[in-house]
DOLUM-385417 format. One record per residue (C-alpha): residue in three letters; y negated, x, z negated. Coordinates in steps of 0.001 Angstrom, whole numbers. Layout:
BEGIN
{node "ALA", {Y, X, Z}};
...
This chain:
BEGIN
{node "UNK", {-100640, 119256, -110863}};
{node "UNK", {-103209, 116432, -111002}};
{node "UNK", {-103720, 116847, -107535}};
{node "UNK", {-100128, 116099, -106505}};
{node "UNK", {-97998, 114320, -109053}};
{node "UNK", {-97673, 112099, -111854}};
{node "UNK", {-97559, 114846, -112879}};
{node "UNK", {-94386, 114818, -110661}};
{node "UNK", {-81651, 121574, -129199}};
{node "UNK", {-79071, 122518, -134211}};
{node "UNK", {-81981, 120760, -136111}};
{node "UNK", {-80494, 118692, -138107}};
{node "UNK", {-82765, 117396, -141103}};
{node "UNK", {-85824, 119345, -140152}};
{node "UNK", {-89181, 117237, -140673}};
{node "UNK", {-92697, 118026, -140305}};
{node "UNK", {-92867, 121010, -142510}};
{node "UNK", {-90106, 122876, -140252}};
{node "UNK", {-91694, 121724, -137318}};
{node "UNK", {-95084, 124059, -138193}};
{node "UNK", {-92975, 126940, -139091}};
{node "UNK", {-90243, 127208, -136789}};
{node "UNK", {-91285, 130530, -134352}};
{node "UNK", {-91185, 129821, -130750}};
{node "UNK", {-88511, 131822, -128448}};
{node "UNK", {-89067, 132813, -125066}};
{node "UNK", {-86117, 131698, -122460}};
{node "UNK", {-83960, 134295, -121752}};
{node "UNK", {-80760, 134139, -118881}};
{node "UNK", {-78734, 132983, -122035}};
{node "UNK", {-81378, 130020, -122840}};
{node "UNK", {-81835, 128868, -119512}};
{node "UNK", {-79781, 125850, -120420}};
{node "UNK", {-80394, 124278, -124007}};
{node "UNK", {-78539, 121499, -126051}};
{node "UNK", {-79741, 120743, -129680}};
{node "UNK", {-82537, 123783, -129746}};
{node "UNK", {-79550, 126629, -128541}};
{node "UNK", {-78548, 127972, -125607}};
{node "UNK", {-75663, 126596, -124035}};
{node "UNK", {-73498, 127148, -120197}};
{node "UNK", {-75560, 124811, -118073}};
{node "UNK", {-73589, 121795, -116077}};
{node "UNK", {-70585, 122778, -114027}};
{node "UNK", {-71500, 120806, -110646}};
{node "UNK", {-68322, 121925, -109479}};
{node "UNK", {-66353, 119883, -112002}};
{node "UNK", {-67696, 116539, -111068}};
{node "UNK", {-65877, 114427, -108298}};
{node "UNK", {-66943, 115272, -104688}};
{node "UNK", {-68314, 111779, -102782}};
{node "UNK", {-68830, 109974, -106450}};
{node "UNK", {-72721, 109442, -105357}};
{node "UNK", {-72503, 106852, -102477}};
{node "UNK", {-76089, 105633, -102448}};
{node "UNK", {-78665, 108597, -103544}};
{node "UNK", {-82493, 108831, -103733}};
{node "UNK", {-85480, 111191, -104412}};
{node "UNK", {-88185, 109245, -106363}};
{node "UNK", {-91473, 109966, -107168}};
{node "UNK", {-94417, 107902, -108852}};
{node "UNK", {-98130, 108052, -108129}};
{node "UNK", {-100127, 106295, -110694}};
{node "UNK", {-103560, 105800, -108369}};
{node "UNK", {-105497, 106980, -111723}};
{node "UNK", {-107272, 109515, -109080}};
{node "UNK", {-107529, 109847, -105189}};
{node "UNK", {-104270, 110640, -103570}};
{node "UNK", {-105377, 113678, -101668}};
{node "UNK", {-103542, 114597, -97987}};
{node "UNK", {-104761, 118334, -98386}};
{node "UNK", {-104403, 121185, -100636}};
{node "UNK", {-105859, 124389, -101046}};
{node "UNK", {-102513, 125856, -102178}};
{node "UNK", {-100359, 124838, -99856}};
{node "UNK", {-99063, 122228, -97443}};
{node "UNK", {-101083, 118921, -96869}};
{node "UNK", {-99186, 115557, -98701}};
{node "UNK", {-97944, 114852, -95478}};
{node "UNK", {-96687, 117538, -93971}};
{node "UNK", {-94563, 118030, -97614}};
{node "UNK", {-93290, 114376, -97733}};
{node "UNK", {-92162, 115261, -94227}};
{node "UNK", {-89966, 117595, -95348}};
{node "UNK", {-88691, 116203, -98485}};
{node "UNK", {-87842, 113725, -96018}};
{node "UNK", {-85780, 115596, -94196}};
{node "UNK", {-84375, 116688, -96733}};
{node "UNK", {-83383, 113366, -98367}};
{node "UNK", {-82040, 112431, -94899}};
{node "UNK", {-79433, 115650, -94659}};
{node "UNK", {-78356, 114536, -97937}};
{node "UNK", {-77618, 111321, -97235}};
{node "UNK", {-80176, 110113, -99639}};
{node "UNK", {-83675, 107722, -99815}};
{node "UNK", {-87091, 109255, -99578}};
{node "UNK", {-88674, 106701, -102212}};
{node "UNK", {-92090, 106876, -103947}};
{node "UNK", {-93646, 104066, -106329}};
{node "UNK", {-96919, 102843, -106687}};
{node "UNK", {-98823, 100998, -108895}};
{node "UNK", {-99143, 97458, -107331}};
{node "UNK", {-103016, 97210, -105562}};
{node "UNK", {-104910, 95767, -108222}};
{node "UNK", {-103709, 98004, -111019}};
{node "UNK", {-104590, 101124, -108979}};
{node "UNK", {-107516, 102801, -110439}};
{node "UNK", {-108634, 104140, -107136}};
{node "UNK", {-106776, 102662, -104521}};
{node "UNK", {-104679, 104115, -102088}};
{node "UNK", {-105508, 103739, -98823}};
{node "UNK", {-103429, 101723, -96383}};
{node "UNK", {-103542, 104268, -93345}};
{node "UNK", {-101935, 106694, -95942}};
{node "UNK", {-98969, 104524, -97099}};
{node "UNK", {-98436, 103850, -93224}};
{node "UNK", {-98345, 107543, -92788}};
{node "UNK", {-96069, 107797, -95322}};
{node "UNK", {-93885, 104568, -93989}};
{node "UNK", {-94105, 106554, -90287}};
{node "UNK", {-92321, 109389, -92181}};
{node "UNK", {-89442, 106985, -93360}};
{node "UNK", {-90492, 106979, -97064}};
{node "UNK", {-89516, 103794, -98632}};
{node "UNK", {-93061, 102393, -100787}};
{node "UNK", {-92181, 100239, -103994}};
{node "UNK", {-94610, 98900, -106361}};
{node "UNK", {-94892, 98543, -110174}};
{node "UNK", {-96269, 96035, -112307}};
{node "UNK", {-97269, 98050, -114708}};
{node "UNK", {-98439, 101613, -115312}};
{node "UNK", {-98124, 102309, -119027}};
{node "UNK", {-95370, 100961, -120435}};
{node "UNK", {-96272, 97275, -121376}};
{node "UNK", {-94978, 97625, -125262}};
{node "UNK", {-96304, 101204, -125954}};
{node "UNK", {-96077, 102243, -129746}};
{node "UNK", {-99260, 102304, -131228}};
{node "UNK", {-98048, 105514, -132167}};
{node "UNK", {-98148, 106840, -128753}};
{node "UNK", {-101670, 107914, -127137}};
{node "UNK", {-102537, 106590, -124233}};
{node "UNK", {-104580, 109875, -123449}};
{node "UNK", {-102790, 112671, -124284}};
{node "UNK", {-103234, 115411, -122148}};
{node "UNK", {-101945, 116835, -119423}};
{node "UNK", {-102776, 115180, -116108}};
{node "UNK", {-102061, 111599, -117317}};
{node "UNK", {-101094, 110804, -120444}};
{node "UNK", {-99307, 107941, -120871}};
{node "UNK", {-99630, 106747, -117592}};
{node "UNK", {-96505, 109435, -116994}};
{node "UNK", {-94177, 107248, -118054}};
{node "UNK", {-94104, 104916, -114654}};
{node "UNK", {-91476, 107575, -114140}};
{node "UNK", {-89243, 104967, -116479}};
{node "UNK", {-89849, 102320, -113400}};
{node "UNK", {-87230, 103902, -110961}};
{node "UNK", {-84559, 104382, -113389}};
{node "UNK", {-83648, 100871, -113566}};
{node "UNK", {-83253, 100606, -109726}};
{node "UNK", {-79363, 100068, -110267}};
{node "UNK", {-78554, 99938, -106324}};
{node "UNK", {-78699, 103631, -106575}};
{node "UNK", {-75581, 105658, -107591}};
{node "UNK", {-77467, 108441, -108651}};
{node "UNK", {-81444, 109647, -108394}};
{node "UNK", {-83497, 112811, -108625}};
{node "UNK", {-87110, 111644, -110125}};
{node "UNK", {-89524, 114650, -108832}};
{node "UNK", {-93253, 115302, -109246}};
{node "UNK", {-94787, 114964, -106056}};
{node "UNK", {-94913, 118844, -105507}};
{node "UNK", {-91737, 119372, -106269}};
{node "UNK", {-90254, 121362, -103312}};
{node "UNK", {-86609, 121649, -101815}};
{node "UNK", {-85273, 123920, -99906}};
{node "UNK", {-85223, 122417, -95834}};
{node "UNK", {-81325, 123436, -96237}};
{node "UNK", {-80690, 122264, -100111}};
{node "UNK", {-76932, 120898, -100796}};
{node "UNK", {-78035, 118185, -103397}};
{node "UNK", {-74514, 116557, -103180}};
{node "UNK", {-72474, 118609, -105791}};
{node "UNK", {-75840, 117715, -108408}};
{node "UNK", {-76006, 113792, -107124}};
{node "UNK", {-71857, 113520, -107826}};
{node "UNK", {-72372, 115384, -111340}};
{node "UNK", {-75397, 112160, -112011}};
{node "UNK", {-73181, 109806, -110392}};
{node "UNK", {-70709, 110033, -113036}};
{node "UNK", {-72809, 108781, -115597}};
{node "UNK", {-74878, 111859, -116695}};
{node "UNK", {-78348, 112937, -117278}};
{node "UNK", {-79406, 116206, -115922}};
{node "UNK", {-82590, 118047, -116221}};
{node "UNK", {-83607, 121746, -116812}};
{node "UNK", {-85767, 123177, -119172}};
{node "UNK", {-89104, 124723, -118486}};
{node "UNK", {-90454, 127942, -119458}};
{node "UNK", {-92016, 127188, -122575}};
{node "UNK", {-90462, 123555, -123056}};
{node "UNK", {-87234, 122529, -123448}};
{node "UNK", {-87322, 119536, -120679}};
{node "UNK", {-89418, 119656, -117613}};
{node "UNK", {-90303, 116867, -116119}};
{node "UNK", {-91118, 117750, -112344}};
{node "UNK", {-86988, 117141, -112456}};
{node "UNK", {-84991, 114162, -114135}};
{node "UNK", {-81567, 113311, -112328}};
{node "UNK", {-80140, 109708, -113631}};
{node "UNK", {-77898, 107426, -112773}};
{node "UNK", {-80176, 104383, -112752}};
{node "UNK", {-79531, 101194, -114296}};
{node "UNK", {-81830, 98915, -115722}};
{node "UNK", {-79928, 99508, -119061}};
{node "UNK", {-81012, 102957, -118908}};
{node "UNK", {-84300, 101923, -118097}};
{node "UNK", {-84468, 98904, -121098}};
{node "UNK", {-83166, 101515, -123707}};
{node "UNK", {-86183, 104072, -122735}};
{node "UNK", {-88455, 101248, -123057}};
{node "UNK", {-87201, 100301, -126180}};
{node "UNK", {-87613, 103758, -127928}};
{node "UNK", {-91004, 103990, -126900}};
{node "UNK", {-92082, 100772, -128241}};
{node "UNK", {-90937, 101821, -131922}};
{node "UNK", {-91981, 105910, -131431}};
{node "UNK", {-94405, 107812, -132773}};
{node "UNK", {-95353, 111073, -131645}};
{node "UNK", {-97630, 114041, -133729}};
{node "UNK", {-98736, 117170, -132491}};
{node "UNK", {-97644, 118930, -135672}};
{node "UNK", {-94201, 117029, -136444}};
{node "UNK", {-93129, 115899, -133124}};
{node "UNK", {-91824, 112818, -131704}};
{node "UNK", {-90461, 110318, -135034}};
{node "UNK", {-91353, 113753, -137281}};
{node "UNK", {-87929, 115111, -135912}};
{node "UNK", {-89678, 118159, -134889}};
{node "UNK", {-90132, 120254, -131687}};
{node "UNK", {-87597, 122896, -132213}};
{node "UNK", {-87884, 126819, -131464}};
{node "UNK", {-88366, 126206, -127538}};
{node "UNK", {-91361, 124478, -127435}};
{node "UNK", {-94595, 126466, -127060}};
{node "UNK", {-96463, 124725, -129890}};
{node "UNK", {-99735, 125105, -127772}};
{node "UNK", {-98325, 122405, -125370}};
{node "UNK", {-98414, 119072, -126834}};
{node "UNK", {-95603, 117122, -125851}};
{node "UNK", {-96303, 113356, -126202}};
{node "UNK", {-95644, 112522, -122810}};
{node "UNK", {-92449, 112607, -120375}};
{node "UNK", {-90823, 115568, -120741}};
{node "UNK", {-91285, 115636, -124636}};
{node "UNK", {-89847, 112225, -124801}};
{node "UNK", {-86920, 113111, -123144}};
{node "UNK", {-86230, 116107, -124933}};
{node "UNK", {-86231, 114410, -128258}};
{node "UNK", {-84277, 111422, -127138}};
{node "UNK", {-81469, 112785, -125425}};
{node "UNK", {-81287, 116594, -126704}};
{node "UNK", {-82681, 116632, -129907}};
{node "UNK", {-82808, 113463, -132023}};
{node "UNK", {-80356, 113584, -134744}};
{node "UNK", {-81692, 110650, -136634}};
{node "UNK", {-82197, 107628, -134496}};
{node "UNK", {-79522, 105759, -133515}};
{node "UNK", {-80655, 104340, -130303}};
{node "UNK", {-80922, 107843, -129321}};
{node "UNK", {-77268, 108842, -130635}};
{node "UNK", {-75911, 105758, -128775}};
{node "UNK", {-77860, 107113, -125455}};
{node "UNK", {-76460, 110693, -125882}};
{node "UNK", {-73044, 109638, -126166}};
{node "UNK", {-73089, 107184, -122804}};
{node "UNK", {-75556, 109425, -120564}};
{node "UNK", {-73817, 112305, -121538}};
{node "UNK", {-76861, 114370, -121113}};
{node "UNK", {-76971, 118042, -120103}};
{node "UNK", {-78964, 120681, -118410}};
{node "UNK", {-78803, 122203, -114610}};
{node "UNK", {-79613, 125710, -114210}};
{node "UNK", {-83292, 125845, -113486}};
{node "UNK", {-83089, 129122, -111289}};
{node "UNK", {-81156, 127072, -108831}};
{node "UNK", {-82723, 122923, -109008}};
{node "UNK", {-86227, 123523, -110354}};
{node "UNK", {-87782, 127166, -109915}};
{node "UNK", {-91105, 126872, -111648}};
{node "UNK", {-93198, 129533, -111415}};
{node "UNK", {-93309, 130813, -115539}};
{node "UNK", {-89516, 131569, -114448}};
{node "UNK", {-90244, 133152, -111309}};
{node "UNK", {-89158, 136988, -112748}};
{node "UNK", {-86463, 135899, -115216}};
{node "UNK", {-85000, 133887, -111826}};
{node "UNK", {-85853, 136926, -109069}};
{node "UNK", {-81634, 137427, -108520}};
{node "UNK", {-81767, 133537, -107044}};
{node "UNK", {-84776, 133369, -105793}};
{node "UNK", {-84217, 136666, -103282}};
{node "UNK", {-80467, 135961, -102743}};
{node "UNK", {-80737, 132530, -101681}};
{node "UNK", {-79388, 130639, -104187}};
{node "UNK", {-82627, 128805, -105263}};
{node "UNK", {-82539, 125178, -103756}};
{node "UNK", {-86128, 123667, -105071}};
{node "UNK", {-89301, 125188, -106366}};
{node "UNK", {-91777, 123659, -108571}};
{node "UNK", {-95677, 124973, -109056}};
{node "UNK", {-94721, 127858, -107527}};
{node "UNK", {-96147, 129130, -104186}};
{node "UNK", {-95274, 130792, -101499}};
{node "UNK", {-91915, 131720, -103406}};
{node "UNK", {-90486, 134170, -101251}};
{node "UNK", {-93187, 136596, -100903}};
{node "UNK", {-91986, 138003, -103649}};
{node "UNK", {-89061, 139179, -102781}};
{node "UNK", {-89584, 142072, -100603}};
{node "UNK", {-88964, 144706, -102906}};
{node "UNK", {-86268, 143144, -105126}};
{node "UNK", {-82640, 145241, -104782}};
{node "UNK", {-79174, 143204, -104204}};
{node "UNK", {-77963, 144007, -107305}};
{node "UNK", {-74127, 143206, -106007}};
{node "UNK", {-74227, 145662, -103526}};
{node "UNK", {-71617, 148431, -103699}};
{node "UNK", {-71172, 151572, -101367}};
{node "UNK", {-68041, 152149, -99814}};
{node "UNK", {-66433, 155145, -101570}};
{node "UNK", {-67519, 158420, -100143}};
{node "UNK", {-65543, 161768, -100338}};
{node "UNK", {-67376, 164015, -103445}};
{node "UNK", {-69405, 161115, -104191}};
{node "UNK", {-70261, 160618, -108082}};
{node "UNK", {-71568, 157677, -109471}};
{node "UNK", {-71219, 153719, -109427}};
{node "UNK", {-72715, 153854, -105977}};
{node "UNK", {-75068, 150732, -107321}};
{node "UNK", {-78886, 150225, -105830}};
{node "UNK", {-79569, 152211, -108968}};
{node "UNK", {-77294, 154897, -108488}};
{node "UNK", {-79037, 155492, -104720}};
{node "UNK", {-82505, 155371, -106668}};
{node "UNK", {-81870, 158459, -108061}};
{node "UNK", {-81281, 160365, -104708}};
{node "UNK", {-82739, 157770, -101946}};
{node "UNK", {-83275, 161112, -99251}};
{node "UNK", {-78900, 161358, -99239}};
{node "UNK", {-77969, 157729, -100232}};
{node "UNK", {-80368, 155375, -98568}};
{node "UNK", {-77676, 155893, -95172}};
{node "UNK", {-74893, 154578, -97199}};
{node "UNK", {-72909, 150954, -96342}};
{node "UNK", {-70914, 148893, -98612}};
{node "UNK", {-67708, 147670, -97105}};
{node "UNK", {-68922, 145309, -94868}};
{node "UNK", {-71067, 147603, -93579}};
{node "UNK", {-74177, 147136, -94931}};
{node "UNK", {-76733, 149737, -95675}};
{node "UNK", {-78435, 150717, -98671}};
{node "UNK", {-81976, 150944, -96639}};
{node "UNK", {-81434, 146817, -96463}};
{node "UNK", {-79591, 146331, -99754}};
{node "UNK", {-81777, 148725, -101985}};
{node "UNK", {-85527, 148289, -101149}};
{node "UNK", {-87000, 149572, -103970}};
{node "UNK", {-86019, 152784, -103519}};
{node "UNK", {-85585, 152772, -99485}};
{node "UNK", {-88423, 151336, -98254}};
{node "UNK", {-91517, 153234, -98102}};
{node "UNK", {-94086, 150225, -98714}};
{node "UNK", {-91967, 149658, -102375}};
{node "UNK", {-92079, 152767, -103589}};
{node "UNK", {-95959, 152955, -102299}};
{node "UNK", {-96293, 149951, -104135}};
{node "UNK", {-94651, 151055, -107655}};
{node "UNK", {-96652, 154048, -107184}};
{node "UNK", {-99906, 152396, -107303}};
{node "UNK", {-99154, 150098, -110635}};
{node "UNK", {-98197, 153110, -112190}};
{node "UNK", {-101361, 155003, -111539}};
């Protein structure tokens, strides 16, 4: 991720001995959404008010701690994927906007024919004063992993930018969809919430934090982190980590600051006062921020279409080529037996790979794993 971004829930009374002994759990379908360490129905974007989000943006920081690089070995050049998040931003009716650190805090400085580039593209450049915040706890490592520590939480800058209704703040690889509908998630922020989604083995992920941005939201995240202390064994203000945090993955930075202030923290009251105005809640993560840890728990949207941006994940749909349509139904045949399912025609693919569903679609398009020649091949040879 260094090479792209920034890097861009019941627990009451537990304390540092609970946080050592609390076993980690895997996300399931039923934890893809969390609140207070359980599983909960994520956000219903069709609830919020349609046209709430007037002015909208996609943000993301660099902090010029390393070269900005315009290729990658993985996948499209900086360019060429600001281009399209671009687009994207335009067809939402949204700004393309990423912050900097201004030029003589930048550790290696970004060059001026690559913010023109990036200007050319119609990406709005701001600038920061700072990089870490200014009043840091002592109790908060500067250097703390991952690909930047501390410096992760210029990510706080944007959120005060109150002339926005509602923002997504995005690593710099995250990747929409060219077609993505971002309005229904921008009216749901406009209202006043918080939305994120969890990661695989975390309970926040930072590549995605939707706000509503206000420079009171941004003076009360300040203000925690002047007063917080984070440990790797007890967590951030010994309040824990909870069961869905791999505790291999020490998280003192972004997304472990926002998990404990907004979904976890039962014990400071800055954090209680935040929870009840920001409202916070999670966005399905199959949908607004496929990563690639979820990539097989998440195959139904990711090969039906529903997925609308990927993070650290490449190349997404190569992977769907052998993945069935698990909502397709035959048409009722006469004699036929069965729930006439993709796994119904698995067990006789010779008679049943010729069969439609109602609107006339076949099973040899529906079904590929048992209907196409190159999937079964392929299951074949894994189970040699």
């Amino acid at each position: 991720m260094r090479a792209w971004a920034l890097c861009a829930l019941l627990c009451v009374g537990r304390g540092a001995e609970d946080a050592e002994t609390v076993a980690f759990r895997l996300a399931t379908r039923k934890t893809r959404c969390l609140a207070f360490d359980e599983g909960v129905d994520c956000q219903d974007l069709g609830a919020c008010v349609n046209g709430t989000a007037r002015r909208r943006a996609f943000v993301s920081v660099f902090d010029a701690h390393v070269k900005l690089p315009l290729t990658s070995r993985k996948g499209p050049g900086l360019l060429e994927h600001e281009a399209k998040v671009a687009r994207v931003a335009r067809r939402n009716g949204a700004d393309r906007v990423v912050v900097l650190p201004v030029p003589e805090r930048q550790r290696v400085p970004v060059a001026n024919a690559t913010i023109a580039a990036l200007e050319d593209l119609g990406i709005e450049i701001r600038y920061s004063e700072h990089v870490v915040p200014p009043k840091l706890s002592a109790g908060i490592k500067v250097e703390s992993g991952g690909c930047c520590g501390a410096r992760e939480f210029l990510k706080l800058e944007p959120m005060g930018y109150g002339e926005y209704d509602a923002m997504i703040v995005m690593d710099l690889d995250y990747d929409p969809e060219d077609t993505a509908d971002f309005g229904p998630l921008f009216d749901c922020v406009a209202e006043g919430r918080v939305l994120t989604t969890r990661g695989p083995e975390v309970p926040v992920n930072g590549a995605f934090l939707a706000v509503p941005p206000s420079e009171l939201l941004r003076r009360r995240l300040h203000a925690a982190l002047e007063t917080a202390r984070v440990d790797a064994r007890t967590g951030w203000n010994g309040e824990g980590w909870g069961p869905n945090n791999n505790p291999r993955r020490f998280q003192a930075r972004m997304q472990g600051f926002f998990h404990w202030f907004f979904y976890r923290s039962r014990a400071s009251d800055a954090a209680a006062d935040a929870q009840a105005r920001w409202r916070p809640a999670q966005v399905d993560p199959c949908v607004w921020n496929l990563q690639k840890g979820f990539a097989d728990l998440c195959m139904r949207e990711l090969c039906y279409g529903h997925a609308r941006a990927f993070s650290h994940l490449q190349h997404p749909h190569e992977r769907c080529a052998c993945v069935d349509d698990d909502s397709w139904t035959a048409a009722a045949v006469a004699g036929a037996v069965g729930g006439g399912t993709c796994k119904h025609v698995a067990k006789a693919p010779d008679r049943r790979c010729a069969r439609v569903d109602a609107a006339g679609r076949s099973a040899s398009l529906a079904c590929p794993s048992a209907c196409d020649a190159r999937c079964t091949a392929r299951r074949e040879h894994h189970t040699m």
